[in-house]
DOPALO-390759 format. One record per residue: residue number from 0; residue in three letters; x, y, z of N, C-alpha, C in turn. Coordinates in nm, 3 decimals, padded with zeros to 5 digits. Example, Ala and Ser with C-alpha at 12.3 -4.5 7.8 and 13.67 -1.06 7.14 Angstrom:
<pts>
PT  num  residu     n.c1     n.c2     n.c3    ca.c1    ca.c2    ca.c3     c.c1     c.c2     c.c3
PT    0     ALA   01.319  -00.569   00.780   01.230  -00.450   00.780   01.320  -00.330   00.780
PT    1     SER   01.285  -00.225   00.708   01.367  -00.106   00.714   01.290   00.003   00.787
</pts>
This chain:
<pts>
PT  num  residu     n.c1     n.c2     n.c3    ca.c1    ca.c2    ca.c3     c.c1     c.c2     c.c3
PT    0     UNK   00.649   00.417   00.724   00.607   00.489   00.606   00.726   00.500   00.511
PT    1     UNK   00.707   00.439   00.392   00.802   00.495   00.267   00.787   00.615   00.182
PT    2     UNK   00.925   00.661   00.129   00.948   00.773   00.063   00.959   00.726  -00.085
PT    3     UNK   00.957   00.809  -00.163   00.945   00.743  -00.288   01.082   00.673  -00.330
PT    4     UNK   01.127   00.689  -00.298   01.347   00.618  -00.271   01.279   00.449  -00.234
PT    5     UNK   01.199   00.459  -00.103   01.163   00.326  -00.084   01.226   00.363   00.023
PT    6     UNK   01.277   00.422   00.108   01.313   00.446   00.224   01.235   00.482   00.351
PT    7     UNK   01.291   00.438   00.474   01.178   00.451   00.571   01.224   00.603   00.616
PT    8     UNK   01.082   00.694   00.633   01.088   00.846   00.638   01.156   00.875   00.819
PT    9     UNK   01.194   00.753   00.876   01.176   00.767   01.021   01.352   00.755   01.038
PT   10     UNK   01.402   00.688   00.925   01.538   00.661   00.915   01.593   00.838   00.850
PT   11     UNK   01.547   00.875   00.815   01.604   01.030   00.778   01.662   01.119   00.872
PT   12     UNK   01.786   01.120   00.858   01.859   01.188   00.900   01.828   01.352   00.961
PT   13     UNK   01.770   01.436   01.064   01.751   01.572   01.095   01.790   01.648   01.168
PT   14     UNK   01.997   01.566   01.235   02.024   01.613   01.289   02.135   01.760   01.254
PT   15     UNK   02.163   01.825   01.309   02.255   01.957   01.276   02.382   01.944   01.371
PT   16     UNK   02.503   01.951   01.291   02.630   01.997   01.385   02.693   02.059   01.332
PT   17     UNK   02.816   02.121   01.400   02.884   02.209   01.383   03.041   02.113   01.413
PT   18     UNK   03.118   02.219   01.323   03.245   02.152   01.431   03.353   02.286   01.442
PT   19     UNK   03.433   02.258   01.579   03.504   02.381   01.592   03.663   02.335   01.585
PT   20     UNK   03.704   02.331   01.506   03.856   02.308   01.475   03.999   02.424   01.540
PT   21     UNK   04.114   02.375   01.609   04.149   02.469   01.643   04.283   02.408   01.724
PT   22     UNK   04.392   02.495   01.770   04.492   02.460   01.832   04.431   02.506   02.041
PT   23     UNK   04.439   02.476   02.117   04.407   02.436   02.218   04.556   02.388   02.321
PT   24     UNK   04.548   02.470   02.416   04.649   02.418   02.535   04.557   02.323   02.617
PT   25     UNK   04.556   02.171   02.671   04.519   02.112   02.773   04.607   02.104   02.871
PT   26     UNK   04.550   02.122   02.993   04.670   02.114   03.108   04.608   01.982   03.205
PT   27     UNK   04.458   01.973   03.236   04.404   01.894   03.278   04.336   01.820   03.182
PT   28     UNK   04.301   01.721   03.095   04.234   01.653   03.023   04.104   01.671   03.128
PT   29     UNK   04.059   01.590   03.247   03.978   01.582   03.287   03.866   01.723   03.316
PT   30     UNK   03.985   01.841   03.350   03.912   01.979   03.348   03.865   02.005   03.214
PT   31     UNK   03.865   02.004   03.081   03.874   02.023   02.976   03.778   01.945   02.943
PT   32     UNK   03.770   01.807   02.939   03.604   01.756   02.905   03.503   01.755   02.996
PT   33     UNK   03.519   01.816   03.145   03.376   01.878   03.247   03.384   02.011   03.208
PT   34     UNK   03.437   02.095   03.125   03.395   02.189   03.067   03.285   02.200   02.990
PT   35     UNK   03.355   02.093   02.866   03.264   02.036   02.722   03.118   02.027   02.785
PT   36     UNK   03.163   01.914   02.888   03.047   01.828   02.963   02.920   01.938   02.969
PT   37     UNK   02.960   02.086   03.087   02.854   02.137   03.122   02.810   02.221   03.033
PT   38     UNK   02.869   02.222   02.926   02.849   02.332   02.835   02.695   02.215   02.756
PT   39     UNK   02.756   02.100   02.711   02.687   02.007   02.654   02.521   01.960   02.771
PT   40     UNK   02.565   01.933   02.878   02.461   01.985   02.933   02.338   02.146   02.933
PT   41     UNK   02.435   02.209   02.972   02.348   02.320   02.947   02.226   02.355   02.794
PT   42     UNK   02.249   02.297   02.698   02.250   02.327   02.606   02.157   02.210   02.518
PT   43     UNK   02.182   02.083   02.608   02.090   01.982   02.551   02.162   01.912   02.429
PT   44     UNK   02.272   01.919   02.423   02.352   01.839   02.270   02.445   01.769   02.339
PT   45     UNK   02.540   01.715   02.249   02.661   01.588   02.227   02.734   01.730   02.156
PT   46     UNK   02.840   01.683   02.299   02.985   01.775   02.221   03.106   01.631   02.248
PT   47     UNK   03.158   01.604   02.165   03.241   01.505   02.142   03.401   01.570   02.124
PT   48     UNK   03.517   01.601   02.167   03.678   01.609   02.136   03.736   01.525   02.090
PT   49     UNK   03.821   01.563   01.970   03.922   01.463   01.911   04.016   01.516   01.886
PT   50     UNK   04.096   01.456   01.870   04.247   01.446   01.843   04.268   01.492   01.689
PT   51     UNK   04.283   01.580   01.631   04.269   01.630   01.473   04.354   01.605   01.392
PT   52     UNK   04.452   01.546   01.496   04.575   01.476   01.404   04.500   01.358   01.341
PT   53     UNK   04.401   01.268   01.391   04.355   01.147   01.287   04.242   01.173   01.225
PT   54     UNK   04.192   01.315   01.208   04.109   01.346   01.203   04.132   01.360   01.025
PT   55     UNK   04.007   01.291   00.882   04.080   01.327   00.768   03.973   01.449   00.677
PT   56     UNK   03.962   01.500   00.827   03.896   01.605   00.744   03.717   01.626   00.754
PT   57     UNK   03.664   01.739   00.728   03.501   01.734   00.774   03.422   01.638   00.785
PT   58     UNK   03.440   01.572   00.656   03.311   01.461   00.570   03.364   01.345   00.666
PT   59     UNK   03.483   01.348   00.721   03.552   01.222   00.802   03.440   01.219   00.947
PT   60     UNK   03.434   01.349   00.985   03.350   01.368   01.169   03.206   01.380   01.125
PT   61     UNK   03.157   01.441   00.983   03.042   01.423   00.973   02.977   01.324   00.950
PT   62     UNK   03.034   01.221   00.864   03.013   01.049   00.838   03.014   00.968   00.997
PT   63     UNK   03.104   00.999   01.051   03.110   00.929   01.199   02.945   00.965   01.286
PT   64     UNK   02.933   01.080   01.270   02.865   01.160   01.358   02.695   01.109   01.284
PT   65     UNK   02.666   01.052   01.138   02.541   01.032   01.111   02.540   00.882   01.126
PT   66     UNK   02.646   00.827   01.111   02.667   00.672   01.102   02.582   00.636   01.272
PT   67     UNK   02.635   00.719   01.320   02.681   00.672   01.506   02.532   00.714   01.568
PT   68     UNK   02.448   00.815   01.470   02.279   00.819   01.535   02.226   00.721   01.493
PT   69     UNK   02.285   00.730   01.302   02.170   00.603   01.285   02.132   00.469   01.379
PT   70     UNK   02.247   00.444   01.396   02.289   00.324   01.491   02.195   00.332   01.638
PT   71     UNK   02.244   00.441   01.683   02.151   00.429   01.806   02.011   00.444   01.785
PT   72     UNK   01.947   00.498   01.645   01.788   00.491   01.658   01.775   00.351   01.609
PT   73     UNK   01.836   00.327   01.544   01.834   00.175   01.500   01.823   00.046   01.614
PT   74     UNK   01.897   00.127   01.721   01.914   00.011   01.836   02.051  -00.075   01.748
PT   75     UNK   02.136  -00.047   01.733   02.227  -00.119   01.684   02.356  -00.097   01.679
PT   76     UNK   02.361   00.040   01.845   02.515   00.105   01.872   02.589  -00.047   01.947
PT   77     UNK   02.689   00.069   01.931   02.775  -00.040   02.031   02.817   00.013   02.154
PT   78     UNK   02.707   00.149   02.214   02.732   00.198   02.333   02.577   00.246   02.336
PT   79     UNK   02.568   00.311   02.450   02.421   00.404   02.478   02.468   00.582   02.481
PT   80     UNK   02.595   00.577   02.397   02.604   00.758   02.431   02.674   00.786   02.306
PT   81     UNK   02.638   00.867   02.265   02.645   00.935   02.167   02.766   00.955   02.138
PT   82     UNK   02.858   01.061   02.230   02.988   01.078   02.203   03.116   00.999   02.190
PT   83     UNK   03.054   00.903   02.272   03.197   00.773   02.227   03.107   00.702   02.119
PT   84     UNK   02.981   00.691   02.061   02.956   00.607   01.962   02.996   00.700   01.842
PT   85     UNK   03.034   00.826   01.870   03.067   00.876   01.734   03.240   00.880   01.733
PT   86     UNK   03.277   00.878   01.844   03.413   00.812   01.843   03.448   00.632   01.816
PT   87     UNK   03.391   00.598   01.859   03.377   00.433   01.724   03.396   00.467   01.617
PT   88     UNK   03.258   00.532   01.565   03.273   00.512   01.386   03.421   00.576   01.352
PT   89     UNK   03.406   00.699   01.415   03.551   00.792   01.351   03.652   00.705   01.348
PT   90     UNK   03.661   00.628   01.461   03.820   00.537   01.423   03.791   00.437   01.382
PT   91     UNK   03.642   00.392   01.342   03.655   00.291   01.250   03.662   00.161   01.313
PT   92     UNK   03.677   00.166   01.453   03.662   00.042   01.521   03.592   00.024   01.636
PT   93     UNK   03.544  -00.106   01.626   03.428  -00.135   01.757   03.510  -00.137   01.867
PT   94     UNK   03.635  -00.143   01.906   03.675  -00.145   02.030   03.694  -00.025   02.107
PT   95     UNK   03.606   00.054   02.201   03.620   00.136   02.305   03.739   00.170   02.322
PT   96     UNK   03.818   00.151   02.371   03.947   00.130   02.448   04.057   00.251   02.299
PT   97     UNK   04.046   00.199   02.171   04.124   00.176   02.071   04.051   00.347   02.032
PT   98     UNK   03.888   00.327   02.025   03.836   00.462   01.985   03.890   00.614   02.111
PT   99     UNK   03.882   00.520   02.197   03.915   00.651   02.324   04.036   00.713   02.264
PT  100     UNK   04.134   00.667   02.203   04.285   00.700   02.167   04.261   00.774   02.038
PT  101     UNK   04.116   00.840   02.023   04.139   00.970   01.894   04.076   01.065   02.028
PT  102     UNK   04.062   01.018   02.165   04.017   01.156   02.220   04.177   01.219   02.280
PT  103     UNK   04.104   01.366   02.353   04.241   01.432   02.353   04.314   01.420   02.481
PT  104     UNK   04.436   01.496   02.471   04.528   01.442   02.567   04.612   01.591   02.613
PT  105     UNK   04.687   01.601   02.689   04.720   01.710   02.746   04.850   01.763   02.667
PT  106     UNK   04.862   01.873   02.653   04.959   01.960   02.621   04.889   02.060   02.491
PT  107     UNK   04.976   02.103   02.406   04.928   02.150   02.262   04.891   02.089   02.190
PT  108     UNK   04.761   02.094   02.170   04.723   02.044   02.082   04.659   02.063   01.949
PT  109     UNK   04.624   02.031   01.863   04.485   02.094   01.737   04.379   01.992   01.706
PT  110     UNK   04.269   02.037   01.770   04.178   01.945   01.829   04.033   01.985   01.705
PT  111     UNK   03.964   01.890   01.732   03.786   01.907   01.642   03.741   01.842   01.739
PT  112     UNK   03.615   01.964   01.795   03.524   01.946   01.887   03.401   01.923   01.782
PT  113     UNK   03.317   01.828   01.776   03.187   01.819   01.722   03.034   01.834   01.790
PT  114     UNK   03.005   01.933   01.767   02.878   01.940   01.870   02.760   01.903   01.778
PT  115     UNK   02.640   01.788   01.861   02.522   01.780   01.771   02.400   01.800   01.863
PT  116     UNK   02.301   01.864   01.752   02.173   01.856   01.787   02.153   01.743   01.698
PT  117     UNK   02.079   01.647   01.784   02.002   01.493   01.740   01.879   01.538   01.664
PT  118     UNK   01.825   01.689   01.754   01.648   01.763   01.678   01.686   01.837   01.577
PT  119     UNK   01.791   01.870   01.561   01.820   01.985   01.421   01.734   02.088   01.441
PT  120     UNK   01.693   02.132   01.579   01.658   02.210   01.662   01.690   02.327   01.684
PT  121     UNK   01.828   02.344   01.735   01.894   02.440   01.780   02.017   02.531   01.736
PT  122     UNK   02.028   02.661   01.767   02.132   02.724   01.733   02.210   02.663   01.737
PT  123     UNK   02.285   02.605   01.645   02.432   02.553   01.742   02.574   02.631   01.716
PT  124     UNK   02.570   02.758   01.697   02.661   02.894   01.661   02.711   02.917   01.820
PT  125     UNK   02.532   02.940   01.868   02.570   02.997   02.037   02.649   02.868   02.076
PT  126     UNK   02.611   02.771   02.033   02.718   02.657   02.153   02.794   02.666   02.135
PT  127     UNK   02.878   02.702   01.980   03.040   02.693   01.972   03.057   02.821   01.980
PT  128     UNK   03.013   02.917   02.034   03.125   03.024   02.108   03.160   03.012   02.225
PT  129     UNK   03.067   02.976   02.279   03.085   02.952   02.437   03.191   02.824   02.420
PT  130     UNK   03.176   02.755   02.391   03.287   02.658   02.335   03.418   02.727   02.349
PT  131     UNK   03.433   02.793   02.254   03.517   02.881   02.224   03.592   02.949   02.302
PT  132     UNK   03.545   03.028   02.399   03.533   03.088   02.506   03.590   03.002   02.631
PT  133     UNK   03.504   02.879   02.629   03.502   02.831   02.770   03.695   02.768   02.749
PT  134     UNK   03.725   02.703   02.664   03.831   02.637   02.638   03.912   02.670   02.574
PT  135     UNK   03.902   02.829   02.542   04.050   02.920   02.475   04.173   02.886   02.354
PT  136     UNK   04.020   02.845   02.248   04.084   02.747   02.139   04.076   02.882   02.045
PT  137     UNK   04.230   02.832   01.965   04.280   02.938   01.817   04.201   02.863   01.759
PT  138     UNK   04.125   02.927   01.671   04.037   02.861   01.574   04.072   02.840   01.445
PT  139     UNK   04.096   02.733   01.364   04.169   02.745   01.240   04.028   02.666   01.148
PT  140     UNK   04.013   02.718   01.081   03.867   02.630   00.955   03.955   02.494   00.889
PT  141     UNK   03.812   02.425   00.945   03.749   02.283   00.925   03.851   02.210   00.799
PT  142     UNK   03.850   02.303   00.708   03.886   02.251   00.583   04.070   02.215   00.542
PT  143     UNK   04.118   02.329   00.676   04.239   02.274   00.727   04.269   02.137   00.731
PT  144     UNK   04.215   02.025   00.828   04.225   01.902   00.912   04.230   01.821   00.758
PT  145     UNK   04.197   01.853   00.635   04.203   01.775   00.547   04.283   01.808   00.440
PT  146     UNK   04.343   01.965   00.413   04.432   02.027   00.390   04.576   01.928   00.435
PT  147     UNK   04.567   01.907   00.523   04.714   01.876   00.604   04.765   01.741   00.554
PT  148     UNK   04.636   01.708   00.539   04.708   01.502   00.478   04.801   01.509   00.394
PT  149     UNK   04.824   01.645   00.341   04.929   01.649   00.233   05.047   01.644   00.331
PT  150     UNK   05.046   01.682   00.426   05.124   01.665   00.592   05.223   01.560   00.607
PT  151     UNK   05.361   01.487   00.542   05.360   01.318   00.564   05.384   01.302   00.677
PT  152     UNK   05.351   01.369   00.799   05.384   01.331   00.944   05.244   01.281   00.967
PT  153     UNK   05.131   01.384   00.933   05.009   01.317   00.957   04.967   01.233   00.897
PT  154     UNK   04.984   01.248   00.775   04.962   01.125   00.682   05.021   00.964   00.734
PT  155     UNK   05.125   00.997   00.750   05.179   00.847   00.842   05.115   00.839   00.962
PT  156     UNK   05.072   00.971   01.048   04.962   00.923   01.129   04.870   00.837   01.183
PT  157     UNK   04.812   00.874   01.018   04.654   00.847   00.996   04.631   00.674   00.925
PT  158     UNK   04.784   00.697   00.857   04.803   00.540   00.784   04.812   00.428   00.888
PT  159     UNK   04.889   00.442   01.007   04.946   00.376   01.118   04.816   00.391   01.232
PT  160     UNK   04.710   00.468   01.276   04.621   00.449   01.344   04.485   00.335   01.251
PT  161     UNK   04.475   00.419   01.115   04.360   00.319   01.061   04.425   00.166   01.003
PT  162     UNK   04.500   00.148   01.023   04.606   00.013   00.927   04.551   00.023   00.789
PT  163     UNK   04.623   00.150   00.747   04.629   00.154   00.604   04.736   00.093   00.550
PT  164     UNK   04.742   00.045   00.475   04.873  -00.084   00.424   04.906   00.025   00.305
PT  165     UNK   05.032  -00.022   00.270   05.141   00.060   00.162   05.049  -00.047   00.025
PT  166     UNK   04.984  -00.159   00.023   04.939  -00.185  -00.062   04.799  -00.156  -00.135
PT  167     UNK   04.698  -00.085  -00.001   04.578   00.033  -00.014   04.624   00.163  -00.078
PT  168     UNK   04.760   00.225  -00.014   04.775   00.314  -00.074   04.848   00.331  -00.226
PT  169     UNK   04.900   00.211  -00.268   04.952   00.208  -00.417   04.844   00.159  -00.540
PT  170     UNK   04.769   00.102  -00.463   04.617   00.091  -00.494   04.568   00.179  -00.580
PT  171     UNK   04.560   00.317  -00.447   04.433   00.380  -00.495   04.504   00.551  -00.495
PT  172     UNK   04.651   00.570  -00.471   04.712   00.654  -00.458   04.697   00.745  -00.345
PT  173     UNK   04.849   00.827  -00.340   04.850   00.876  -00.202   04.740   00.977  -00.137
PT  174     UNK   04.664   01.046  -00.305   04.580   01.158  -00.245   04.451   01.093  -00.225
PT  175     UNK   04.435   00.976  -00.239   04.310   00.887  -00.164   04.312   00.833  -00.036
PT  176     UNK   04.394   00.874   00.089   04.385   00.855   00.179   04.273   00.881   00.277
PT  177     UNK   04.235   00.972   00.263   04.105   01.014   00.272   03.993   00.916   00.297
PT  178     UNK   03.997   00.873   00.106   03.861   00.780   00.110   03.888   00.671   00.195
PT  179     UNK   04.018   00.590   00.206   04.032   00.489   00.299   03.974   00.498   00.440
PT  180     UNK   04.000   00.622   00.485   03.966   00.648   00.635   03.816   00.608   00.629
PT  181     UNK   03.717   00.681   00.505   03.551   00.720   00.456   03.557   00.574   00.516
PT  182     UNK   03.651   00.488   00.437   03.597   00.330   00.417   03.577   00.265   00.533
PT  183     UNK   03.725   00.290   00.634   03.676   00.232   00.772   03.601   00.263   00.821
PT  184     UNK   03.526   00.372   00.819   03.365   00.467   00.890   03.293   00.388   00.874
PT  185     UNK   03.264   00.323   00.727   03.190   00.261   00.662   03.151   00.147   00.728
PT  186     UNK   03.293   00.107   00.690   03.294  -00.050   00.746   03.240  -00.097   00.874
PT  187     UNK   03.248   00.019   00.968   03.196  -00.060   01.129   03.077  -00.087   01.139
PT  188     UNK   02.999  -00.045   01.046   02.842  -00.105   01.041   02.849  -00.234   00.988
PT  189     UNK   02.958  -00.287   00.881   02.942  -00.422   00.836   03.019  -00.536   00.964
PT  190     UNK   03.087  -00.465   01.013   03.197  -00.572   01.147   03.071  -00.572   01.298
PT  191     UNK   02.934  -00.528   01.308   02.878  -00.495   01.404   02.832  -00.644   01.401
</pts>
């Protein structure tokens, strides 16, 4: 069925997430995502951890996070699970291995947990307290992680994980780093 756009009404987007941004001690990586895990079980959603250092900000995990359903209703992921297919798009690359390296790692960290309802169903407030709770994260707002690119530690980061070239960024200037990251999101639907 089409919408008056000309779009198919089945391709429409109705999922809801949240994200919980925050500094975080890991001591066990593996204890730390069978936390996520049962919480994400309990609860019926995709809770996904990243690394917030490559992270460029909301529209960066929310683009990953609609890119990476479409795909799977589409039949056209490049996995069968949700949370590493939304870790693809985020880094922008089809290789597994390369996407695992925005998940997190042990010590101090400042991490973005993304939790989704696929039904746009559910509270998803109650999931990120218990979140919250279960994994004893300082909570710092969302709008931080994109705040920081002004950061040049992260900024070289983020340039050196996505292969942003010094000739993208003289391009389109330094406070467009951002959109570059948007672009590799973009792009993994055209490299599929």
């Amino acid at each position: 069925m089409l919408d008056s756009e000309g779009k198919k009404q089945e391709d429409e987007q109705k999922f809801n997430c949240t994200i919980v941004a925050g500094n975080v001690s890991i001591s066990d990586v593996d204890v730390f995502l069978s936390r996520l895990k049962a919480i994400a079980h309990k609860y019926a959603v995709t809770i996904q951890a990243m690394d917030a250092e490559l992270i460029a900000g909301e529209e960066h995990i929310k683009s990953a996070v609609e890119k990476a359903i479409r795909a799977l209703k589409r039949k056209r992921s490049i996995t069968s699970d949700l949370g590493l297919e939304i870790l693809l798009y985020a880094s922008g690359r089809r290789q597994i291995e390369r996407a695992l390296r925005m998940g997190v790692t042990e010590g101090e960290k400042k991490v973005a947990i993304v939790i989704v309802d696929e039904r746009g169903e559910k509270d998803l407030e109650v999931v990120a307290e218990e979140v919250k709770r279960k994994i004893g994260i300082e909570e710092v707002p969302i709008r931080e992680l994109e705040s920081e690119l002004s950061n040049s530690n992260k900024k070289e980061r983020i340039k050196e994980f996505y292969n942003i070239t010094e000739d993208e960024v003289n391009a389109v200037g330094e406070e467009k780093v951002k959109m570059l990251v948007l672009e590799r999101v973009a792009l993994l639907d055209v490299l599929k």
